[in-house]
C-alpha positions, 0 to 999 in steps of 0.5 A, a space after each residue: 024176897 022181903 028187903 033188907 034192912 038198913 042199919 046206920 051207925 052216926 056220931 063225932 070223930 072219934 066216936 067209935 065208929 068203925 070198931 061199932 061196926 063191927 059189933 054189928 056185922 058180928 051181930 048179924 053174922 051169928 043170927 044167920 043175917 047175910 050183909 054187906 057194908 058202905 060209907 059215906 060220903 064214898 061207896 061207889 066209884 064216883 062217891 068216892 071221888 066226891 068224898 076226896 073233894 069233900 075231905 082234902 084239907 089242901 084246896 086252893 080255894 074255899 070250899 063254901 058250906 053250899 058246895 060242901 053240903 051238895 057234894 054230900 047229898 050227890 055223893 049219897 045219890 049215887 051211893 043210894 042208887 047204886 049200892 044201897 037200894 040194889 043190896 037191899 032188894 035183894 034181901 041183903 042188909 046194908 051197914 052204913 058208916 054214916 048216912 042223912 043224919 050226919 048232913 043233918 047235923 054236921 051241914 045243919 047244925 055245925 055250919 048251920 044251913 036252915 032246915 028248909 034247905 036241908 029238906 028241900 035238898 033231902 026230899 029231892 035226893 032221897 025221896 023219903 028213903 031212911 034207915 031201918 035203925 041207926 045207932 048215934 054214938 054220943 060223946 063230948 066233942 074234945 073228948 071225940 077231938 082228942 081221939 082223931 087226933 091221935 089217930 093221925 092227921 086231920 081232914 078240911 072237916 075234922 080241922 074246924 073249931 070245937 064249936 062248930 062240933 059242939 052244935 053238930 053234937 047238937 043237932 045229933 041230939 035234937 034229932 035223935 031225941 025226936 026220932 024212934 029209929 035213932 037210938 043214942 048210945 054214951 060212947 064215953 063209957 069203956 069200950 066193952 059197954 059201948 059195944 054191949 049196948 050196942 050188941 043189945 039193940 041191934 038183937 031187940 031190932 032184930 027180934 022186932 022184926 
């Protein structure tokens, strides 16, 4: 049996995640495709746990941008090991609510650890494992900010200054520019035209195949 594919979706708070997501599992469900989905940091029983540590706003100590971004990567060990790849091999594909990109940008960009620590972390953790396709959804971090605000309370992450998610956005777009697989879409526009660029190219990605 081929393997599966593996479709991320990426962007800011805000952004429109978990409604693009479901664009996609609509997509893959009319063309037959079987799928299962995950997130990041979480997905496993032990990711899940690190994800808490990462997220609470409530430590009694400082979190330092070192433990943040290996809490991540270990996170997404375990989750790469334990769901991801065992999914795929079974012909399945895989829908992540985030996946390396997000550390790229939010540990490498926003709290700006250099790339060479970032690849070194990378290589070592994944070993050239990525996404068949990821969508970025792009959009003005107040505009982003303003959106998860209204949706409640704010994560130890989702707490910090407007820069630090203005280089993150940053380093989205730096990436995404240099990469074929990463496809951006404007999630400022209205809602239906989000959805139907994405709709359109999760079907040519299909349809390459």
């Amino acid at each position: 049996m081929s393997l599966g594919k593996f479709i991320v979706i990426e962007g800011l708070e805000g952004a429109g995640k978990s409604s693009a997501i479901s664009v996609i599992e609509q997509a893959l469900t009319r063309a037959g495709i079987e799928y299962d989905k995950t997130r990041e940091p979480g997905g496993t029983v032990l990711a899940e746990r690190l994800r808490e540590i990462v997220k609470s706003a409530d430590h009694e100590e400082t979190v330092t941008e070192e433990t943040e971004l290996l809490l991540m990567y270990a996170a997404r060990s375990q989750l790469l090991a334990n769901k991801i790849k065992p999914c795929l091999a079974t012909g399945k594909w895989m829908i992540g609510d985030r996946h390396d990109l997000s550390s790229r940008a939010y540990q490498g960009g926003g709290r700006q650890i250099p790339d060479d620590v970032m690849n070194a972390i990378a290589n070592a953790t994944l070993k050239g494992f990525k996404p068949d396709l990821t969508i970025y959804l792009d959009i003005d971090p107040k505009i982003g900010l303003t959106r998860a605000r209204a949706r409640g309370e704010l994560d130890r992450i989702e707490l910090e200054a407007l820069s630090f998610f203005e280089r993150t956005r940053a380093k989205y777009l730096s990436i995404a520019s240099n990469d074929s697989t990463i496809k951006t879409v404007d999630a400022s526009q209205d809602m239906a035209k989000v959805h139907a660029d994405i709709e359109s190219i999760v079907q040519q990605f299909i349809s390459s195949l």
